[in-house]
N, C-alpha and C positions, 0 to 999 in steps of 0.2 A: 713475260720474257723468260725464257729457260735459262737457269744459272748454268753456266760452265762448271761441270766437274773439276776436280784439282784429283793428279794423276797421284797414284800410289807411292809414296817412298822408293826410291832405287834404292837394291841394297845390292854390294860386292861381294861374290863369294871367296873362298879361298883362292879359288883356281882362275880366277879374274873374270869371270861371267858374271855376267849382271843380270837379278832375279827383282823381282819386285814381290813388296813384304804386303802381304796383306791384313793392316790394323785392324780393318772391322773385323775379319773373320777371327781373329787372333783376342779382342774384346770379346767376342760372343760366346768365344770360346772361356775363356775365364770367366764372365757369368755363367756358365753352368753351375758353378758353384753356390748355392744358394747363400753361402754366407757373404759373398763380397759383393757390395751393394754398387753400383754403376758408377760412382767418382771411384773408388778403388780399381774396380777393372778397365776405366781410363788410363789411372795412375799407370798400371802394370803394364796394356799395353802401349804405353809411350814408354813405359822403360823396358820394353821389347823392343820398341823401334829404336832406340839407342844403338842397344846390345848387336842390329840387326845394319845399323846405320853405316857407310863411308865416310861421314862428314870430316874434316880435317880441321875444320876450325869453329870455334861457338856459333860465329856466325851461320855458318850454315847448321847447326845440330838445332839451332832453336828455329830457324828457318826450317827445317823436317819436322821437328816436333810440334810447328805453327800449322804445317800442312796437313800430319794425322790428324791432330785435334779438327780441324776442318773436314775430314770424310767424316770423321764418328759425327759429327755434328749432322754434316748434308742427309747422313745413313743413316737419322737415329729421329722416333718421331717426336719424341719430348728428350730433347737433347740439354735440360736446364742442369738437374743434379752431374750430368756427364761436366756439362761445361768449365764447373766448379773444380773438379776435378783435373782437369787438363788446364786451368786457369793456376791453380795452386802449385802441379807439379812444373809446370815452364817457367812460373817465375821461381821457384825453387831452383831450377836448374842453369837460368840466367844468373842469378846470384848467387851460386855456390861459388864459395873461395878456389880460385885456380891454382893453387899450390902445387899439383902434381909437376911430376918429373914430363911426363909428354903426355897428348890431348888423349892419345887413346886409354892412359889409365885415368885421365878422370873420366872418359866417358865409362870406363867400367868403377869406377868410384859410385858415379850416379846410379848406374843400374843396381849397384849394392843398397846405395840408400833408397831408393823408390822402393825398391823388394823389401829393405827393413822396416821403412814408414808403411808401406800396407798390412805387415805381418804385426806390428803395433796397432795400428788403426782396427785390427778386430774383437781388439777390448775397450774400445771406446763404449761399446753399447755399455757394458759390464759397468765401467766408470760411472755412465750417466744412470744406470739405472739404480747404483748406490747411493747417487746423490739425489737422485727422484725420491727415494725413499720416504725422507727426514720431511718430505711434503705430505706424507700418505699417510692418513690417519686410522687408526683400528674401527673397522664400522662404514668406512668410504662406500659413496658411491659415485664412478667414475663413468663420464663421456667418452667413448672414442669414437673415432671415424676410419674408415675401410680399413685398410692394413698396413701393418707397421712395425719391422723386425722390432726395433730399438721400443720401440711401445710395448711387445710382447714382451720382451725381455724384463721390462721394468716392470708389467702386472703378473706376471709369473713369482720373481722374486718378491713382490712384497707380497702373494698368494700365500708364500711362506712363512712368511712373518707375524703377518698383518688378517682381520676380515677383510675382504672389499666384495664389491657386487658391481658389474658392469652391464652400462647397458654399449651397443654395437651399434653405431649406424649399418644399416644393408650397403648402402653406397655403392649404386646404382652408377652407371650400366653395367658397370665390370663385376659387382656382388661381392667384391672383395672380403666388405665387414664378415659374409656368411663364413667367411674362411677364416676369422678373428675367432666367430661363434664357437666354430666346433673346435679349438684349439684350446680354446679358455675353458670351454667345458668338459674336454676331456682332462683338462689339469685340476678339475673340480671348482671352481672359480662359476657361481652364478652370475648368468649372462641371460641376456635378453638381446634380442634382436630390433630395434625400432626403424620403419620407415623414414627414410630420408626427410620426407614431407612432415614427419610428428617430431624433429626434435624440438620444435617450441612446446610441445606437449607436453613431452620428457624432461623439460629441465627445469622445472620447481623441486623435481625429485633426487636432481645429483649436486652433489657438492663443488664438483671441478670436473673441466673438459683437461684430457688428455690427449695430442697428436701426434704425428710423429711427421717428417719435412721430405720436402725435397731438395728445398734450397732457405737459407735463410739469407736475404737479399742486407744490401748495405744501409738501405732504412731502418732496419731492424725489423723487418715486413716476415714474413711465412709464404712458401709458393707448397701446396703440398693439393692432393688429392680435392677434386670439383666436390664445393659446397665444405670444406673447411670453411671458408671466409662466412657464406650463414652463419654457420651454427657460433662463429667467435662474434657474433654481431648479435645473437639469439642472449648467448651467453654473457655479456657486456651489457646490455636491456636485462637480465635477470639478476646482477650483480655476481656471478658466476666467477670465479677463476679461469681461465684460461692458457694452460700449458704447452710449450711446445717444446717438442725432443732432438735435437738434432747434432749428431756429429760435425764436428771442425770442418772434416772437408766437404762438406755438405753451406761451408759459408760462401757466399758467391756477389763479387763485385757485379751487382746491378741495384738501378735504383729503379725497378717500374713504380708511376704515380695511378696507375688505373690497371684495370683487369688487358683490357688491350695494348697497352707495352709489354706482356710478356711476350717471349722470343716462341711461344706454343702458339701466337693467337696468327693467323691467317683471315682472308674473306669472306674463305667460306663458312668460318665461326657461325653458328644464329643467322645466319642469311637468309633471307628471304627468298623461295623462287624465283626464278625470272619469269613463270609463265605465268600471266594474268589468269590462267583457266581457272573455273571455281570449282573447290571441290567439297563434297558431300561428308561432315562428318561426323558417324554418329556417335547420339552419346553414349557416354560410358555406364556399364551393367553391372549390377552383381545382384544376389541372394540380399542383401541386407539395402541396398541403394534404392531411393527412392525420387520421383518427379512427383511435383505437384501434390504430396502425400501417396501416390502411387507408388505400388512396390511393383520392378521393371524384371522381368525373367530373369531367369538366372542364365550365363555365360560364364565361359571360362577366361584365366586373364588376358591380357591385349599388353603386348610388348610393345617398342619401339622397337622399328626396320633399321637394317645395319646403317643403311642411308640417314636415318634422320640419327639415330647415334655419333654416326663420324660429325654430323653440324654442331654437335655440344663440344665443350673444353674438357680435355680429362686433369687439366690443374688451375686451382685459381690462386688471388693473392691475398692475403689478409694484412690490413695496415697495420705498422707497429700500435697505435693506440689501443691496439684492442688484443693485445698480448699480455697475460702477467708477467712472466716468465719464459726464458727458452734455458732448457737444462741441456749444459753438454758435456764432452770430456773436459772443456777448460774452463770450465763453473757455470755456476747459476747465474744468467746476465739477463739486465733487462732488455728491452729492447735500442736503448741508446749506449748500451755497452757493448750489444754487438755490432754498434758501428764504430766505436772506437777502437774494437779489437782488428776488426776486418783494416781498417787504418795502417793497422800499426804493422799485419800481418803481411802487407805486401810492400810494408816500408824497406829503400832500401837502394 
């Protein structure tokens, strides 16, 4: 059954014409910016939609701001780190003290502080990757997986400091990590590349997995980039450290118990065709691959079709049990401390 749309914010202009604001293009538009990661450009444009708003009473300002956050949601394909993001700033804005003289100046109160808490929020990375540091040992060799401002941040800086050698998951289908590779090694930072498929190969050889989030749920759980949760299960089996990165508004009231409560999983996930027809398929080739002791022609590689890609997850979840640590701007917590923080953080 097709969900109903929820219509665009009304906004009033000066001259009493009624325009309607459009949030998503207005988010899309502040993601250009490559620094401000998707709860920030939530955050801003809801404090657009404020600035943008007629509302005359809370009621209705958090009632609009219920309804942006609902298209960026509908409009948006992994809408988990957004959620957070518009999760954090409504209740901020339900519970800011009304002391102003009339609603219109605190709705521009609010838009001052959204605009000041995001222009703070982009030294968060900076925080956590000071305090990542004091974990990173002269000689390291470091796990990561696909890509990860706040990760970069923190192996750049201790590149400075510190030896380390990293290897990359590829991380696959997007190839993300290859864009970790050439970043790291242009900052001089030996790096290796490893197949998705080889990190249990790779990890007698590194000290600590390093990640970086999309959301850190209220379990104290990880939702970040498909096949995080292996390699922290890889990692946990080899007595491995396991770290994770993530900014404050990147903490996010959900408690999924399985990979299927996340708000990314649909039916068509891993589904199975609907048509019985059988199909032909052959095996996989290379120069070095061999059947029955046979060595099979050489072929070039064999992707996956955009089709059988969209049936895979682009995030999965990792249980808190299997976290060292999550580093952020507001300390090094475990994972039963970022539930008690998230707690306290919407107390109110």
């Amino acid at each position: 059954m097709e969900v109903a749309s929820v219509p665009e914010p009304a906004v009033t202009t000066d001259d009493g014409s009624s325009n309607q604001f459009d949030i998503f293009a207005t988010y899309q538009s502040i993601l250009k910016n490559e620094e401000i990661s998707t709860p920030l450009a939530a955050i801003l444009a809801l404090t657009k939609l404020i600035e943008k708003s007629n509302a005359g009473t809370m009621f209705e300002l958090v009632k609009a701001l219920n309804d942006g956050a609902e298209i960026l949601k509908k409009r948006t394909t992994n809408p988990i780190s957004l959620n957070a993001g518009c999760e954090l700033f409504i209740a901020f804005a339900y519970l800011f003290p009304h002391d102003a003289d009339s609603f219109s100046d605190l709705k521009t109160e609010l838009v001052k502080q959204g605009q000041r808490y995001a222009t703070e929020a982009l030294t968060y990375r900076d925080k956590i990757a000071k305090l990542a540091l004091g974990f990173i040992k002269d000689d390291s060799v470091i796990l990561t997986h696909s890509y990860s401002r706040v990760v970069m941040k923190t192996l750049l800086r201790a590149h400075e400091r510190k030896r380390i050698s990293v290897y990359v998951t590829e991380a696959r289908p997007r190839g993300l990590g290859l864009r970790t590779y050439d970043e790291l090694t242009a900052a001089g930072i030996p790096c290796t590349v490893v197949l998705d498929s080889a990190v249990s190969y790779v990890m007698d050889q590194v000290d600590f997995v390093l990640v970086g989030s999309e959301a850190v749920v209220e379990s104290g759980g990880l939702i970040n980039a498909v096949g995080s949760n292996q390699i922290a299960i890889i990692a946990k089996a080899a007595n491995k450290p396991f770290y994770a990165l993530a900014e404050s508004y990147k903490f996010h009231r959900l408690f999924p118990l399985s990979q299927y409560d996340l708000p990314t999983h649909n039916p068509s996930i891993l589904a199975f065709p609907l048509s019985s027809t059988a199909t032909t398929v052959s095996s996989p080739t290379s120069s070095s691959g061999s059947t029955d002791g046979k060595t099979l022609p050489s072929e070039g590689p064999r992707f996956m079709t955009q089709e059988q890609v969209a049936c895979n997850p682009d995030v999965d979840y990792t249980r808190p049990d299997l976290i060292s640590l999550v580093f952020s701007d507001v300390g090094s917590l475990t994972p039963e401390g970022v539930s008690q923080y998230l707690v306290g953080m919407f107390a109110g």
